[in-house]
C-alpha positions in Angstrom: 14.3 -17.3 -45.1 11.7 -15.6 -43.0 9.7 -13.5 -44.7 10.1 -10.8 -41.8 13.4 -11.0 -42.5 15.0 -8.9 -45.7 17.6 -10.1 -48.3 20.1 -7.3 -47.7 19.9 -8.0 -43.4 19.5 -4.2 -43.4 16.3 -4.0 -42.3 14.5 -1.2 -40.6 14.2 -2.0 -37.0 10.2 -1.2 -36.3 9.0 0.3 -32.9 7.4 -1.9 -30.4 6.5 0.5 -28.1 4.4 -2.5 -26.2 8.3 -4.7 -25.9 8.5 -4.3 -21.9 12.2 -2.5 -21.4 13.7 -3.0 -18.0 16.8 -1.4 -16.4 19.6 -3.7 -17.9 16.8 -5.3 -20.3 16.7 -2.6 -22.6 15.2 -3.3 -26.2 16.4 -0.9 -28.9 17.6 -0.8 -32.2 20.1 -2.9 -33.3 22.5 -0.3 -34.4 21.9 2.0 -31.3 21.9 -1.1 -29.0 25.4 -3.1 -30.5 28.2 -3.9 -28.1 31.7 -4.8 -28.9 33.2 -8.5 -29.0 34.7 -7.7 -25.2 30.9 -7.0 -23.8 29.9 -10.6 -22.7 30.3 -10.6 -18.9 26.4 -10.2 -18.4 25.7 -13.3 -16.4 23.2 -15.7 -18.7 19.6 -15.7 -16.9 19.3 -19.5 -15.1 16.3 -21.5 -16.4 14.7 -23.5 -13.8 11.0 -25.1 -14.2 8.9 -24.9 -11.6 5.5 -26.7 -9.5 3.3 -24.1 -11.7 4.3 -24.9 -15.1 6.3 -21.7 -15.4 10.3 -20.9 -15.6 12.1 -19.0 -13.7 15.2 -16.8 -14.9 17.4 -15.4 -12.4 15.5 -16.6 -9.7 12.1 -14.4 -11.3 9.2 -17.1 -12.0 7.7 -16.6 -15.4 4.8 -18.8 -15.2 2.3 -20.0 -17.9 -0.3 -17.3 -16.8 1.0 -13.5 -16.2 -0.8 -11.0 -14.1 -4.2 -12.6 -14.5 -3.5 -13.0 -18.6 -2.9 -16.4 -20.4 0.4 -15.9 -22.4 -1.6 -16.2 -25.7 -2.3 -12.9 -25.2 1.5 -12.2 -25.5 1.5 -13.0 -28.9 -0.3 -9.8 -29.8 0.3 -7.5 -26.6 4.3 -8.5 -26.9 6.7 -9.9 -24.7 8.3 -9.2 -21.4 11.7 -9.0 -20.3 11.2 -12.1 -18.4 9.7 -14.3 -21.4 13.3 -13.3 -23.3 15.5 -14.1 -21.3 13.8 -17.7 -20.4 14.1 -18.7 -24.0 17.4 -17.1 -24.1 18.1 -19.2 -21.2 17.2 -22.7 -22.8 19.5 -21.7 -25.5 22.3 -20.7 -22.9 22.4 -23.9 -20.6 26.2 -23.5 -19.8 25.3 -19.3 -18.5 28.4 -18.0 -21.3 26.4 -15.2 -21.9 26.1 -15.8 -25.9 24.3 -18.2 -28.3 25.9 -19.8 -30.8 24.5 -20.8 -33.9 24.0 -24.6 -32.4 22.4 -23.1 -29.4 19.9 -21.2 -31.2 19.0 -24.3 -33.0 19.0 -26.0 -30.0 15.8 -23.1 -28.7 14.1 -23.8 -32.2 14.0 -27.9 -31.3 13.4 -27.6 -27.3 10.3 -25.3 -28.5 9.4 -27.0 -31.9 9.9 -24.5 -33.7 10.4 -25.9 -37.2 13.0 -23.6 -39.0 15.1 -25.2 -42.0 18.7 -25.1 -41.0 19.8 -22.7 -43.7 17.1 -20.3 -41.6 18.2 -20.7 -38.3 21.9 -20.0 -39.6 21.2 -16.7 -41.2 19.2 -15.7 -38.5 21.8 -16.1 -36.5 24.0 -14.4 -38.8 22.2 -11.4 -38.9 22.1 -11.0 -35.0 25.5 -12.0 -33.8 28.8 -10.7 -34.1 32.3 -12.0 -34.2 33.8 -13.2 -31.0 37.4 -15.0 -31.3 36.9 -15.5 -35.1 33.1 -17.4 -33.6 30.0 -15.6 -34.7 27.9 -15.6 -31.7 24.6 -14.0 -30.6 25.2 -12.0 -26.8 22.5 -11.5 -24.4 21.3 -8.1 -26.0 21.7 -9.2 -29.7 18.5 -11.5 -28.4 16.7 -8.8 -27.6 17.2 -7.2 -31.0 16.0 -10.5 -32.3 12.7 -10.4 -30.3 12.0 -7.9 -31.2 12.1 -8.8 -35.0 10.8 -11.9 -34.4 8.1 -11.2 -31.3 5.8 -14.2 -32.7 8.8 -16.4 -32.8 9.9 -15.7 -29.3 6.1 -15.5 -27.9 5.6 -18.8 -29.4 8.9 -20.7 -27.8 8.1 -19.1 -24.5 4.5 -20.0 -24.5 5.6 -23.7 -25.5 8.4 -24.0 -22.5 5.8 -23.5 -20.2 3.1 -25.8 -21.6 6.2 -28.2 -21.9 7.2 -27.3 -18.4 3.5 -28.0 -17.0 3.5 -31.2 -19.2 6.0 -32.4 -17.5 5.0 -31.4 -13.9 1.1 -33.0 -14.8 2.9 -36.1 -16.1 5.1 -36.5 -12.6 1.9 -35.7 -10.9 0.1 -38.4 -13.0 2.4 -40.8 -12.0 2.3 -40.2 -8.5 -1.2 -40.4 -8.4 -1.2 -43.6 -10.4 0.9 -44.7 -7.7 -1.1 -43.3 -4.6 -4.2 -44.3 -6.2 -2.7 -48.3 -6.2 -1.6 -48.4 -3.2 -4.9 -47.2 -2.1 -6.7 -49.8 -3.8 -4.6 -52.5 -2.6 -4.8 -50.9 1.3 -9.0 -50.9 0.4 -8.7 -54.7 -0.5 -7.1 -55.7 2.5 -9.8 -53.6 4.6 -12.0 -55.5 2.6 -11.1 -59.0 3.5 -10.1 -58.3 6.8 -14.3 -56.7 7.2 -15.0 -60.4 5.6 -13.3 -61.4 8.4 -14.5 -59.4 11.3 -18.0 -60.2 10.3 -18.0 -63.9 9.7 -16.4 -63.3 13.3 -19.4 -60.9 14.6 -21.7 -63.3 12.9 -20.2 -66.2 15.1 -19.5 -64.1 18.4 -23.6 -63.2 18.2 -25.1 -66.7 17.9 -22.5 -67.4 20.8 -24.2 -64.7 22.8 -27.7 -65.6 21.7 -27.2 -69.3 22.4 -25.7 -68.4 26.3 -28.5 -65.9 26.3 -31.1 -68.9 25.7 -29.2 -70.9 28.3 -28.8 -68.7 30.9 -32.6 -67.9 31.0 -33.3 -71.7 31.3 -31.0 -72.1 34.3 -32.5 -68.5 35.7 -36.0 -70.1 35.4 -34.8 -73.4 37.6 -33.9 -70.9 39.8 -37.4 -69.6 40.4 -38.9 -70.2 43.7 -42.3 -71.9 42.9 -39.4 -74.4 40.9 -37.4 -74.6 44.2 -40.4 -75.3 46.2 -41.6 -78.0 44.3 -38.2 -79.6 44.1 -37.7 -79.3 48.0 -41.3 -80.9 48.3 -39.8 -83.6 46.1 -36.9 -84.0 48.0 -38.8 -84.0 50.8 -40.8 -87.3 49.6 -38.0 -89.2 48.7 -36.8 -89.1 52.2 -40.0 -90.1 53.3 -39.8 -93.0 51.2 -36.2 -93.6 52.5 -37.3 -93.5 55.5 -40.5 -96.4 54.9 -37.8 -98.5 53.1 -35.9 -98.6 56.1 -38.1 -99.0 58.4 -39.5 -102.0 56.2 -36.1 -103.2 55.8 -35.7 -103.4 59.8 -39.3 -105.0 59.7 -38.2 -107.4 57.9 -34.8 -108.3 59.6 -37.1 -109.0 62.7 -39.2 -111.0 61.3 -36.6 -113.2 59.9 -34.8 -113.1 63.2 -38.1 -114.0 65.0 -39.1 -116.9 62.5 -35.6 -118.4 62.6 -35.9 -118.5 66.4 -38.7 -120.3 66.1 -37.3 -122.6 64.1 -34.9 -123.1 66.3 -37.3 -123.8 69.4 -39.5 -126.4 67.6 -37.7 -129.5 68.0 -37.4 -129.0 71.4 -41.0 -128.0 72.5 -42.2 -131.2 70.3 -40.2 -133.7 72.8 -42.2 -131.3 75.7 -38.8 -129.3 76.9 -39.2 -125.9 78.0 -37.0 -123.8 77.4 -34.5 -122.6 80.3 
């Protein structure tokens, strides 16, 4: 058994005077603060995690970090309201307003706390009361247990929210694991397809140097001292056309002229003149 806790579960109840009490929250002694076996229709505070690594109970986020203060500072200042009834709601998952003693073992594992089972059972013992021949622990008994047990309860809440934030970094993890693939794959394929585009570029720009080169050559044919020269050309080889020709037709006549001669020598060798 707990050493805070005394063989005769009589104890004297000490003052917190640091325990936050709250309208409807209220944190007194056991014997001034004990309600009958009918007194469970307080709804169960709702235990929700959260983006931040907090809880929330009753729709009130209890995060990790309080009002500027880490939570390991609640393990000497003392606890909240708020902090109770989250672990109070891990225990009370189906909102019935009471622990049993399975429920309260079920707080000790969910927070890692390491109790023998003997422990947790006359811990719970000492806190609840009888309901339909079941020995349970109601919302309020909690309280009187917190505030026995303030390192217990500091240390379960401070662990559901470092679980809590585990579990939101892990998610996050793992979607950044994901983005950060896809990214990598969406870089690769901008990759090769810039392998692509500038093997392409590479190509397109000896293209355009190599027109570049031609169409100066054909821009210098087009220059006019070239033009002139050329017409001056073309100018000779219709000259020499021309003397062809002309030798051509001087050389038709002479043929015609020396086979009519030819023809006209037999006949001026027998002394006829032609008529």
């Amino acid at each position: 058994m707990d050493p805070n806790h005394t063989g005769n579960r009589s104890p004297s109840a000490p003052i917190i005077p640091y325990l936050s009490q709250r309208p409807g929250a209220s944190v007194g002694t056991r014997n001034a603060n004990r309600r009958t076996t009918n007194d469970f229709s307080n709804t169960a505070p709702v235990f929700h995690a959260n983006s931040s690594g907090g809880v929330t109970s009753n729709g009130t986020t209890v995060p990790a970090t309080e009002h500027g203060r880490n939570v390991y500072f609640g393990l000497t200042e003392g606890l909240t309201s708020e902090q109770v009834d989250v672990v109070f709601a891990v225990g009370d998952s189906n909102q019935q307003g009471y622990l049993t003693v399975r429920d309260l073992q079920g707080i000790f594992h969910t927070c890692q706390i390491q109790f023998p089972a003997d422990v947790v059972e006359d811990l719970h013992r000492f806190f609840a009361k009888e309901k339909r021949g079941e020995a349970v622990m109601t919302h309020q008994d909690f309280y009187e247990f917190a505030r026995e047990f303030v390192q217990t309860v500091s240390v379960a809440y401070l662990r559901l929210g470092i679980h809590e934030r585990q579990k939101v970094i892990e998610q996050e993890r793992r979607e950044n694991s994901a983005a950060v693939d896809e990214l990598q794959l969406q870089r690769k394929a901008l990759e090769e397809r810039l392998e692509a585009v500038q093997r392409q570029l590479t190509k397109e720009q000896e293209k355009k140097a190599r027109l570049r080169n031609e169409l100066g050559e054909l821009e210098r044919t087009n220059d006019p001292d070239c033009r002139e020269q050329e017409q001056r050309l073309l100018n000779k080889e219709f000259s020499v056309f021309q003397y062809r020709q002309k030798l051509h037709q001087e050389e038709k006549d002479y043929e015609r002229l020396a086979a009519e001669r030819r023809r006209r020598a037999p006949s001026m060798a027998l002394g006829k003149l032609p008529t």
